[in-house]
N, C-alpha and C positions, 0 to 999 in steps of 0.2 A: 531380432525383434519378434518375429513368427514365434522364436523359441518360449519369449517368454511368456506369450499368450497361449502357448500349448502347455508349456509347465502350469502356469495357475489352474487350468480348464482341469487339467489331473488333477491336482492339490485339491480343486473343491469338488469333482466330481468323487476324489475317492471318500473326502469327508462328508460328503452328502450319503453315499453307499454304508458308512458305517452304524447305521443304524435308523429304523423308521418307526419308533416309538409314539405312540401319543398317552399323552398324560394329561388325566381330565379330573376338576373336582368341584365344591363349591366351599364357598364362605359364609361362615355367621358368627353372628355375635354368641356368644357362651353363654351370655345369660337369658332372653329370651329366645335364641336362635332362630334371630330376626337375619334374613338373607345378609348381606351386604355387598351393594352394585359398587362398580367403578373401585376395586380395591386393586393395588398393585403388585404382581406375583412373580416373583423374577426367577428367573433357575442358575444358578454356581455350579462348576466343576468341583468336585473331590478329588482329593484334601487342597488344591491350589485356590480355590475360589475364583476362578475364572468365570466371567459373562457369557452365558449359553444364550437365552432368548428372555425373552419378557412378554406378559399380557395382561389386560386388566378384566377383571368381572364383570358380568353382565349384567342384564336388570334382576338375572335369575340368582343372580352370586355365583352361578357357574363361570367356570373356564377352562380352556382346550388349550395344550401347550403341542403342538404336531413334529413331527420329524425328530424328535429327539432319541440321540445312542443308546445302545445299552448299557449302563455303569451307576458309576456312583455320583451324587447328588446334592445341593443344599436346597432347598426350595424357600426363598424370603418371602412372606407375605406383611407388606403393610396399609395402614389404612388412618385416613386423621381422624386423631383421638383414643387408639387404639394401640394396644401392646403392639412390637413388633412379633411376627412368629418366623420362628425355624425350624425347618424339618430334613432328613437325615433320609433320602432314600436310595432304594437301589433296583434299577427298571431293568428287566428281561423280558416281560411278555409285552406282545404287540401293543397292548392298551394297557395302562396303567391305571388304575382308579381309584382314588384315595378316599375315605373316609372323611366326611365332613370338617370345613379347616377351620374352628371356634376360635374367634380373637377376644381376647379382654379388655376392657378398657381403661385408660389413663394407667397407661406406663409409663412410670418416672425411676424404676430401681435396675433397670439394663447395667450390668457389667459397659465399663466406656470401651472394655477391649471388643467387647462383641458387635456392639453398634460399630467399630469402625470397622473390620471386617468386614460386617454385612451390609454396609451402605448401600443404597440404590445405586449403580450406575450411572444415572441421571437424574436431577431433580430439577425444578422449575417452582421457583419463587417469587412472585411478578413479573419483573422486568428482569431476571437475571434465570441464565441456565447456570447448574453446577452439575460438573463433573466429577465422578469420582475414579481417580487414575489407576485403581487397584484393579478397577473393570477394564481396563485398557494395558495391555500388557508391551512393554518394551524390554530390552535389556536396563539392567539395572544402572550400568555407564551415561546411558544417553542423555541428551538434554531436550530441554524441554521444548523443541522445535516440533523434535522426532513424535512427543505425546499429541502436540495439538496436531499435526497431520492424523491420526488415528482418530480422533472426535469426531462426530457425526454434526453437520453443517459448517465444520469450520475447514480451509482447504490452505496448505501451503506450496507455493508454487517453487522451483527451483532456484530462485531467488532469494529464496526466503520471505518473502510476502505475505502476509497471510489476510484473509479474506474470514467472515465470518456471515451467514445467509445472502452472501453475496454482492456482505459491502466492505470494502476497505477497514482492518482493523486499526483503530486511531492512534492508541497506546498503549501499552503492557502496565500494570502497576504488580507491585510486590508487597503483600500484607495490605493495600490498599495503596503505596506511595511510589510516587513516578521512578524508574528504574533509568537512570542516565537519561534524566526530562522525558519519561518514557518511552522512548527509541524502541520501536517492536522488537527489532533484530537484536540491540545489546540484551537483551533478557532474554530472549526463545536461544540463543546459540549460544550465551554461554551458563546459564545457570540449570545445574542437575536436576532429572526427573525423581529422585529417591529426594528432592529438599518441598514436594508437592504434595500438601494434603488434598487438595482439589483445584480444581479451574473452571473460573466463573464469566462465564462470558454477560455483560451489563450492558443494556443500552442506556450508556452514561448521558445525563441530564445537563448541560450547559451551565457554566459556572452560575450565572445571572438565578436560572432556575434553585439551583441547590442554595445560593444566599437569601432569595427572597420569596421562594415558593410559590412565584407566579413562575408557573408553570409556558413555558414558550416553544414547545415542542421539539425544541430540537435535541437530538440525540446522537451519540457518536458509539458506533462499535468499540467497547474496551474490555481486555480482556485480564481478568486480577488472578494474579498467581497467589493462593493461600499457604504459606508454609506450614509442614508440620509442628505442632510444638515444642519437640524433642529438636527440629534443627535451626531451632531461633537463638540458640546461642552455642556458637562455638565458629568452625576455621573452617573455610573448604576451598577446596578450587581445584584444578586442574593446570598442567603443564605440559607444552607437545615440544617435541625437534625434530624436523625433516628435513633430508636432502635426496639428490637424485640426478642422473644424467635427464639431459633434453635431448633424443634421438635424431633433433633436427640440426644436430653438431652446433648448439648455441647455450647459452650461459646454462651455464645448472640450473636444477630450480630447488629452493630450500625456502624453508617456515618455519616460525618459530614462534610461540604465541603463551602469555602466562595470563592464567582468570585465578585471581584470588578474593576471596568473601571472608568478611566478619562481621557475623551476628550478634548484637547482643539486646534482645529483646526488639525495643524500639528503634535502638540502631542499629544500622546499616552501613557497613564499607567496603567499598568495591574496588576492585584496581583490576585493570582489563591492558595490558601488553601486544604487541604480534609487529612481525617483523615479515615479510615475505616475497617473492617474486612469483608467487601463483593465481594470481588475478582474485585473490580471497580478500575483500575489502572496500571500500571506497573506489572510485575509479569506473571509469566503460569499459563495460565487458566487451565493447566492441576495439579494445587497444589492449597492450603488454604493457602491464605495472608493474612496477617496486612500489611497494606499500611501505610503512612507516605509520604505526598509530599507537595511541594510548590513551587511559583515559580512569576517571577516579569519581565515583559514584559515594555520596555521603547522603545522609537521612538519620532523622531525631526527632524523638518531642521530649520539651522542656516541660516538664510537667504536667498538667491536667488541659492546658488550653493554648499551647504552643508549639508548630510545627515548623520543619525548617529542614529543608533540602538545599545541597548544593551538587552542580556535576559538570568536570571537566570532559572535553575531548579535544584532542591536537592528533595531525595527521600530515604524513607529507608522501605525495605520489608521484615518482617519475614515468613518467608514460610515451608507450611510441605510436604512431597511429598510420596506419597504410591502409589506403582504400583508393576503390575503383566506383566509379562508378557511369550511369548514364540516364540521359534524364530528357525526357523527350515534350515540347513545350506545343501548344496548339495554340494558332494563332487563327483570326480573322480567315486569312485568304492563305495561309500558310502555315509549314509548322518545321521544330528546328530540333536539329539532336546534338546535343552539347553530352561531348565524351571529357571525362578526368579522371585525374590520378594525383592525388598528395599524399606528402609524409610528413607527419606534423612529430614533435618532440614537445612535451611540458612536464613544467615541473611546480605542483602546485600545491597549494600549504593552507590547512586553516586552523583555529583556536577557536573552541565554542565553550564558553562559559553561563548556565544556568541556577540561574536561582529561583526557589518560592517560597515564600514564608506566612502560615497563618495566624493566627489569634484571635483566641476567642477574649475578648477587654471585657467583656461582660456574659451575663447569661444572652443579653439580651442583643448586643454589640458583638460584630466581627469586621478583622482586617484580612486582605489578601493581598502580598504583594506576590507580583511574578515580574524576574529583569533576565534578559539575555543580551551575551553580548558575545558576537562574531568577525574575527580577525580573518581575512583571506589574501594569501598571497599567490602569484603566478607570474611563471615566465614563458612564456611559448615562442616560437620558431616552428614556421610551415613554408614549405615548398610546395606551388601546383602549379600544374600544367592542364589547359583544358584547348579544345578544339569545339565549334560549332561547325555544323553542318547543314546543308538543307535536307529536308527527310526525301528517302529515294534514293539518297547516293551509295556509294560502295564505302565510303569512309574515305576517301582519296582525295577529294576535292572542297576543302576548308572553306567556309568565309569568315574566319577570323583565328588567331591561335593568340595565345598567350600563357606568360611564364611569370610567375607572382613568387616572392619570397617575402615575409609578414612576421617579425619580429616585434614581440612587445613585451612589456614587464607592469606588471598592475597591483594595486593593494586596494582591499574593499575594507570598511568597516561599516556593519550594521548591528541594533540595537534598538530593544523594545524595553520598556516598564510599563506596566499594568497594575493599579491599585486599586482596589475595589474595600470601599469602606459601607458596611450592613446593618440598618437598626431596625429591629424590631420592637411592636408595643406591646405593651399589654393585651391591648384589642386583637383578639386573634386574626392574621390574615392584614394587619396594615402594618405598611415595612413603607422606610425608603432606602433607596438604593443609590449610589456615589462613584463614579468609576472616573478616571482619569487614564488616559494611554497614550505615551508617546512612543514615534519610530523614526527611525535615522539610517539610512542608508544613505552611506558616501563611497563612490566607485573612482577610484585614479589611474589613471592609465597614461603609459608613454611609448612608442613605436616605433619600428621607422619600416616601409611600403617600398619594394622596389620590383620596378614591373615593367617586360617588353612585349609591347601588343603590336602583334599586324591584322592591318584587315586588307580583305581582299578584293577590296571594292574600290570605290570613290573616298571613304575615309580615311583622314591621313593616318599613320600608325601614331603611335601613342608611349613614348617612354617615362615613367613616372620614376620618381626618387625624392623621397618626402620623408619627414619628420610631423610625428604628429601625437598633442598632448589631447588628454578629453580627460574633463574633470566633472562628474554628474553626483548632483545631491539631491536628495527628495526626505522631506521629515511629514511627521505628521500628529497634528498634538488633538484629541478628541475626549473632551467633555460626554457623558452621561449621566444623566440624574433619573431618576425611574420612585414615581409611589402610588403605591399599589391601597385599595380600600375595599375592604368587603362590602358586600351590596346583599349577602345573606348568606347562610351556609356554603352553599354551593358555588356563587358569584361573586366573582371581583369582576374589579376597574382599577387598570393602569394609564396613569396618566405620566408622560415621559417627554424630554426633551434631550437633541443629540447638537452638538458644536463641535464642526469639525476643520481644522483647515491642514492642507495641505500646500507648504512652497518647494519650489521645485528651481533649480541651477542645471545649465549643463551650458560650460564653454567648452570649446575645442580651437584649437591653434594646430594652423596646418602650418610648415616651411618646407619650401622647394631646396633642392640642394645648388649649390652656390657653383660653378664651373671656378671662377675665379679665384674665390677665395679657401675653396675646400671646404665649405663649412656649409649648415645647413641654415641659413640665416636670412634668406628670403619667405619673407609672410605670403603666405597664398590668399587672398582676401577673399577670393570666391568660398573656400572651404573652410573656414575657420569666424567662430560668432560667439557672441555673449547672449546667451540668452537667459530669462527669468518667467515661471508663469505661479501662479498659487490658484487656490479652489476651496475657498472658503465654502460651509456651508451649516445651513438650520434646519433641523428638522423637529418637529413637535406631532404627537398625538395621541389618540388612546386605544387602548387593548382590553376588550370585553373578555372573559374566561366565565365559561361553564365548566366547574369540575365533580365530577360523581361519582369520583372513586374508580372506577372499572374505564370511564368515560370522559372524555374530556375535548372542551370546545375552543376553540379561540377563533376571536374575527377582531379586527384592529387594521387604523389607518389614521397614516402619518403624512403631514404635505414637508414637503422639502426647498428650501429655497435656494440655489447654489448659485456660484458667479466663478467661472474660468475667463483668468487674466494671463496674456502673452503678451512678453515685453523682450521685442528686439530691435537691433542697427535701427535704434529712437523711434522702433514703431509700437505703439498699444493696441493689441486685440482684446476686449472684453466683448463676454458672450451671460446672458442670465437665464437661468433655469426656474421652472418653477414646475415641480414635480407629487402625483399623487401616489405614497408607495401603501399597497395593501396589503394583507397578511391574512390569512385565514389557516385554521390547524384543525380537523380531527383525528381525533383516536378513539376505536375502540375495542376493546377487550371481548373477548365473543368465550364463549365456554372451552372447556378441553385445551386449554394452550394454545389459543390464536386470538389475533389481532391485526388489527388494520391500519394503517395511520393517511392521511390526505393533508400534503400541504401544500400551501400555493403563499409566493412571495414573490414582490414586484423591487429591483434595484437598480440603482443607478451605478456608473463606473465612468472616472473621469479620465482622458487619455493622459498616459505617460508624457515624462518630462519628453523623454526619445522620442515620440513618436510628434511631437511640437516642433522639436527643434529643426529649423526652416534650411539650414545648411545641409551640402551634399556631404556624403562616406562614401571615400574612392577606395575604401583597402581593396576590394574587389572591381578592377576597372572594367570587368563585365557587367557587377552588379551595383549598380548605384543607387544610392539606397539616400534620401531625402523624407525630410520633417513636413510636417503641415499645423501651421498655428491656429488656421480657421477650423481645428476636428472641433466634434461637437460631444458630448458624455454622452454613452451607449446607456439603453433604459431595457433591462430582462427581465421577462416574465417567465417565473419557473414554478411548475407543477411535480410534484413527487408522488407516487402510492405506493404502499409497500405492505404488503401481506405474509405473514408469517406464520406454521402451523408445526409444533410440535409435540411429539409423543414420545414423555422419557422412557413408558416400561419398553413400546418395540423400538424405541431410534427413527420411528416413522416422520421425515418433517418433510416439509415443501416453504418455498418463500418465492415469492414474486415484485421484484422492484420494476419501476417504471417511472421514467425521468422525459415531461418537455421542454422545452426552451423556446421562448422568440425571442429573438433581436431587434429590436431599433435603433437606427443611427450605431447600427454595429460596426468598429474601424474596421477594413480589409485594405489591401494593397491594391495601388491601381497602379497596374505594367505597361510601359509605353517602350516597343524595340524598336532599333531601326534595322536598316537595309543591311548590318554586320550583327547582327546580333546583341548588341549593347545593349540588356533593359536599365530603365529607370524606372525606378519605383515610388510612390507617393500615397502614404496613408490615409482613404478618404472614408466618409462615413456613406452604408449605405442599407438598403430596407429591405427584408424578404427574406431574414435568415431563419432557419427555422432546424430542430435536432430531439429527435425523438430515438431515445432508447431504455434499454428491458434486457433484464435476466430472470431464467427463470429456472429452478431444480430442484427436485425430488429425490430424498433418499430414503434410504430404512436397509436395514439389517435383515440376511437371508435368511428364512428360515431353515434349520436344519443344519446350518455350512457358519461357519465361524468370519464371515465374510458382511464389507458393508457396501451396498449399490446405490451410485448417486448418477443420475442423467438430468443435465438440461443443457440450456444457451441461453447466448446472450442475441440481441438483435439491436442493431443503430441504422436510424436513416438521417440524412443529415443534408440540408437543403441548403448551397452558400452561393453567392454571390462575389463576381471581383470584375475589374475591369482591364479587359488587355486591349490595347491600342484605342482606346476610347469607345470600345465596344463591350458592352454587358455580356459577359460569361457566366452562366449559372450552371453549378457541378450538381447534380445528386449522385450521392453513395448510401449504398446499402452495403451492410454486413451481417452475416451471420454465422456463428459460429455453435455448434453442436458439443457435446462433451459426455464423455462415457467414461466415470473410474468405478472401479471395485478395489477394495481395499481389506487384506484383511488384519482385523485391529483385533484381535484377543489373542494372541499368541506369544509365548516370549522369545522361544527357544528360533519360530522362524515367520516370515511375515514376506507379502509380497504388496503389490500396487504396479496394479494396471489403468495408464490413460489414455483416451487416445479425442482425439480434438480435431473437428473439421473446418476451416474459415473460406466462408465465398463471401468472396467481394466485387461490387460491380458499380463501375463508375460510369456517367452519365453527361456529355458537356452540350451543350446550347450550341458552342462555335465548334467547328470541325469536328461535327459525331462519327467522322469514318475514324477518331479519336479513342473511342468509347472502349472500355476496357471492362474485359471481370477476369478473375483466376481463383483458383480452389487452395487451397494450403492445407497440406494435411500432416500433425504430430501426432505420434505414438510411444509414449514411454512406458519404463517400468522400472521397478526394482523388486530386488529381492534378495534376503539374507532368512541364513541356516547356521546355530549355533550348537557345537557338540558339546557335550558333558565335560568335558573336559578342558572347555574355555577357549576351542580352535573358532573360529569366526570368518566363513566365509561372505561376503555381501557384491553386490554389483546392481548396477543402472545403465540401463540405455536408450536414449532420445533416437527414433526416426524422423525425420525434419524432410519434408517434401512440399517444394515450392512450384504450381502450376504455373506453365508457360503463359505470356501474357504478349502485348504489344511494346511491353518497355526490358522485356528478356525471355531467354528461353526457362524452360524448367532446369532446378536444379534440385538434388538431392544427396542426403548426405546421414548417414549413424554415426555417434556419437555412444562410443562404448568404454565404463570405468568399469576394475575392477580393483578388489582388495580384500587380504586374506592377514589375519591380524590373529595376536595370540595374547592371552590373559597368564598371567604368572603372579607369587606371592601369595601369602595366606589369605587373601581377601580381593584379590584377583584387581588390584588397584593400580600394577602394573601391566604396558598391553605396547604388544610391538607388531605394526603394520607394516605389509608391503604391499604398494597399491599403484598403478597403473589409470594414467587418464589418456581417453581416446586410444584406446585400444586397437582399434583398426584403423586408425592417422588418417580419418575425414572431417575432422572438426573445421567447421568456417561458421561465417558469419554472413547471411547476406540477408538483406530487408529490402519492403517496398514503402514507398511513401505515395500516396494519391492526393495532389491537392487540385484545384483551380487552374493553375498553371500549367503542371505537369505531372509526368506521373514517371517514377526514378526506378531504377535498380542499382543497389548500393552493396559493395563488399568490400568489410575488412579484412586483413589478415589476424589473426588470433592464434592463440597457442597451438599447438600440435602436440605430439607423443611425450609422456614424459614420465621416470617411475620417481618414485617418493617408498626412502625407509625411514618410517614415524616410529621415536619413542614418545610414549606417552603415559602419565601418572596422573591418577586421580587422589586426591587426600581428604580428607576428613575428618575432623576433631570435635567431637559434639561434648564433647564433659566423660564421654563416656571411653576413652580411649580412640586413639588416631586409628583410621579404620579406610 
């Protein structure tokens, strides 16, 4: 890991040494040769057109472009309402000083080859950044994951996740339309970066907002792949085969995975394959999979006012799962270390079908429907073995062991429709709006528990052998109507009403096993109930909007009327709510590419069927876990800010998010042990929660070095409450977490990425503070590939992972080192055969901490180890213009 942070520190100290140029000029207009401030001046490499630096003009129309090489040049200068210009030079002496740069204005006859060539880098068009990919240089193979980790605010983690100024990206679209219901990952990994005219990262506007133009603040990170228009119709995809020994003398590991695309215009066909035993798919990274997946992506419009997606995925995972762990619990006057060990085996299946369909019925009239609909199956088998202790001891001297084996077989179905019917009037700004949304969630489950417990005390021991059915449903069917009236240009009024109800089912039928009969056919009455609850609920009110273009208001407030019913073993709980929910939104737009947004929103959450239902769950005869009918719906008040500033010519941005939370009548678990360690558990409502967190980062592009530097963190503090043995425990945790990448993004032939991320955490308890715990964790990666002329392909990555010692384990650490050298062949270099190496030094594990209330754990699974992989792989393409 040292290494790889001493090769980049070469890599940019020798490109920083190659050259300390400055190039200095100004701007004016050609025909009065009136200055021009704020003009955008970007510098290309010759003849590649690769992104050197960027700057913008001053009040004076000057500017200074510093550090730049000796060579050859493009210099783009644009300005709105003005020709673009380009200039052709070639710098050798220390200063460069150009001759006055005259723009003309209203240019409309540009050559369309030349404008694309010379696109900005970056542009910023309200609410949307675009990129353009020909300033971001990759191998030409790669897909489109590989591009957005090179963008400046946007970050992909090794997950594949991706993050955009530091919020969770929502959805991916393509030419604007959902990509397998917009699934980030099926778009970023498998569709090609040469099918990318640009990338538009949107803060996309809430369906509600885009049908009715009452504007409601809310916004979701989305980011829209633009194709080019030469690759909207024709074939493409890609095809891999891998196999390979496991050094750890266990099954081979092989891959096998097909992405095929066809374009034609409006439509869209997708068919996505893969087969594998390398932990690439669906599944915890924390267990060994066998994947099984697929999946058929369709998109069209039927004319001028008709849209219509559909997209399959089916998936089947067999998985093994081995973990240790220990987890140390603080109690009132004592405290307990419960050690385990399980190995669980599943095998688990689902079918996810999507659909959305719009219509425009009129100029004035639109429909939207959206339906999903999700099949899940699963079979599991687990074994565990756990021991408690009193804390103090050597581990020798138990008070309680037990031996649990937990077989079940389950099928879920759940399912949403969503229609949203839109009229607009003639009167500009008065609309009403029509939404209808149901949801069905049915979970079936059947088991059977078999368990020998001793304790080592006064408790008698405890052999269980059960059968046990649990059948849970919860639907939910919600009315909205919404109509909006202008009150003047700038103002409206939304006047809105919500009907919502929600019923809920969960029986469970426990049977003892039968000595006599062999059969499982004694009812356990204690553990087995019919229960029913619903939650009806009204809410009405209105939404004032100030909007002023640049600027925009909202303040609105709704009362809510609700009623939570439980009905068991012929008993009725009714509870009625009467609730004030407020809403206030600003935003605004500030000069130079920044803005601000403040929102504040007050909601209600009514408790789950599960967490009602009044019967005990013994699958865990340590953990017993019981319903409470008397909860009450939690009421949170959430605060957001979010600041955002960027600069397309340097890449200069900063963003700053900031999230509060309070709680009331928040559910928590109240833990009651006894003298062997046995908790029971009971969901009660309780007051004083409170969760305050921020990220915050700043990047831009080095000057002089072909390199981009981004630093921030994130910080949570987080205030909870829970009750053990009838005693108030309050936790506080802080975290914070630091983060340092440099990345460099304009290169094709070689590219590296350095991270390295610090997390201090430090937990805090009321009851037994000799309890109180913090630890440091510190990750270090990198990668880095180097491509020769001749299509040879070196690439590698490696994770340092180092987990500070605490009170719930020692320190542990571990690298995690891949590599892989791959070769390109054929006239178009469309074939490429890899041999590649994962964990390279056979330290790969897995271990996590979890801090709650309770306790605070060290957990480790076992995970793959050593393994080599030789990949054939072919990429295709057939644009009209020959298969290529």
């Amino acid at each position: 890991m040292r290494l790889l942070f001493v090769l980049g520190l070469i890599c940019g100290a020798w490109q920083w040494a190659s050259g300390q140029v400055q190039i200095k000029g100004q701007i004016q207009d050609s025909t009065s040769h009136a200055v021009l401030s704020d003009a955008s001046i970007t510098l290309f490499s010759f003849p590649d057109s690769v992104l050197i630096k960027g700057t913008r003009s001053n009040e004076s129309g000057q500017f200074l472009l510093p550090a730049v090489a000796k060579g050859r040049y493009w210099l783009i200068v644009t300005y709105v309402g003005y020709q673009m210009r380009s200039i052709s030079l070639r710098v050798s002496n220390s200063t460069h000083q150009l001759d006055p740069i005259r723009l003309q204005a209203n240019a409309r006859d540009l050559a369309e080859v030349v404008i694309r060539r010379q696109l900005p880098p970056v542009t910023v068009k309200k609410d949307t950044i675009e990129y353009n990919p020909q300033a971001f240089q990759t191998e030409p193979s790669a897909v489109v994951e590989k591009l957005l980790s090179k963008l400046p605010g946007i970050t992909v983690d090794k997950e594949g996740n991706i993050k955009a100024q530091g919020r969770e990206v929502a959805q991916i679209l393509v030419d604007g339309k959902p990509f397998f219901d917009g699934d980030p990952k099926m778009a970023t990994k498998n569709l090609p970066v040469d099918l990318v005219e640009k990338i538009q990262l949107i803060d996309q506007k809430s369906d509600k907002t885009q049908l009715s133009g009452m504007d409601d603040g809310t916004r979701n990170k989305t980011i829209n792949i633009v194709t080019k228009k030469d690759r909207r119709k024709g074939l493409f995809g890609d095809q891999e085969l891998s196999g390979g020994p496991d050094q750890s003398g266990g099954t081979p590991r092989y891959s096998a995975r097909l992405n095929l695309n066809r374009f034609q215009e409006a439509k869209q066909i997708s068919v996505i394959a893969q087969i594998n035993n390398t932990n690439n798919g669906p599944g915890s990274s924390s267990s060994i999979n066998r994947t099984l997946l697929g999946g058929l992506n369709y998109q069209d419009r039927w004319g001028k006012r008709t849209n219509l997606g559909l997209s399959y995925r089916g998936n089947r995972v067999k998985s093994r799962n081995e973990q240790q762990s220990l987890r140390t619990y603080a109690l009132p006057d004592t405290s307990y270390l419960l050690r385990e060990s399980s190995r669980s085996d599943a095998e688990n299946g689902s079918h996810t079908l999507n659909m959305h369909f719009n219509q425009e019925i009129d100029s004035l009239t639109s429909l939207r429907v959206y339906a999903s609909f999700l099949l899940q199956q699963s079979r599991n088998r687990s074994d565990r073995y756990s021991q408690t202790f009193p804390r103090g001891t050597d581990f020798t001297n138990p008070i309680n062991e037990s031996r649990t084996e937990n077989t079940s077989d389950g099928t879920g179905i759940s399912g949403s429709t969503n229609v949203s019917l839109n009229r607009n009037f003639l009167k500009k700004g008065r609309n009403l709006l029509v939404n209808y949304t149901f949801f069905l969630n049915r979970q079936q489950n059947s088991g059977l528990t078999r368990s020998v417990n001793e304790y080592f005390g006064k408790r008698q021991n405890l052999v269980v052998n059960q059968q046990n059915e649990q059948l849970t449903r919860s639907t939910r069917h919600q009315i909205n109507a919404a109509f909006s009236e202008p009150l003047s240009q700038a103002n409206r009024l939304e006047f809105h009403y919500q009907f919502q109800s929600n019923p809920g089912v969960s029986n469970r039928e426990v049977r003892d096993f039968n000595e006599t009969s062999q059969q499982y056919d004694r009812r356990n009455d204690s553990l087995s109930n019919r229960f029913r609850s619903s939650y009806p609920s009204h809410a009405a009110g209105l939404l004032f909007q100030r909007n002023q273009g640049k600027n925009l208001f909202n303040l609105g407030l709704d009362v809510q009327r609700a009623q939570l019913k439980s009905i068991s073993l012929n008993r009725t709980i009714s509870k009625e709510f009467i609730s004030l929910l407020p809403v206030a939104m600003m935003s605004i737009n500030l000069k130079n590419d920044r803005y601000f947004r403040v929102n504040y929103q007050g909601q209600t959450q009514a408790p789950s069927v599960d967490q009602l239902q009044p019967v005990a769950n013994n699958t865990n005869p340590l953990l017993i876990q019981r319903g409470n009918p008397n909860l009450r719906q939690e009421f949170t008040h959430s605060l957001n800010f979010n600041y955002n500033a960027f600069n397309p010519t340097t890449f200069e941005n900063f963003f700053l998010n900031v999230n509060a939370n309070q709680v009331t009548n928040k559910i928590v678990e109240s833990v009651h042990f006894d003298q062997q360690g046995v908790q029971t558990t009971l969901p009660i409502n309780t007051n004083g929660h409170y969760l305050l967190s921020g990220n915050v980062n700043y990047g831009r592009q080095l000057q002089g070095l072909k390199l981009h530097l981004s630093t921030g963190s994130s910080l949570t503090y987080n205030r909870s409450l829970t009750f053990v043995n009838d005693q108030i425990n309050q936790l506080n945790t802080v975290m914070i977490s630091p983060e340092l990448q440099l990345n460099s993004s304009f290169e094709q032939q070689l590219g590296y990425n350095l991270r390295s991320t610090l997390t201090y955490q430090a937990a805090r308890y009321s009851l037994q503070s000799q309890r109180n715990t913090s630890f440091v964790n510190t990750s270090i990666s990198g990668t880095f590939y180097y491509e020769w002329n001749f299509h040879l392909r070196f690439s590698t990555d490696a994770t340092y992972q180092s987990y500070g010692g605490n009170t719930a384990g020692p320190a542990q650490r571990y690298t995690l080192w891949n590599v892989a050298l791959s070769q390109k062949f054929l006239k178009k270099q469309q074939a490429e055969i890899q041999w590649s190496v994962f964990d390279l030094l056979k330290q790969n594990t897995n271990v996590s901490r979890n801090v709650t209330e309770l306790y605070t754990e060290e957990r480790q699974n076992r995970v793959l180890s050593r393994y080599f992989l030789v990949s054939c792989i072919y990429h295709f393409r057939d644009f009209g213009g020959g298969t290529h």
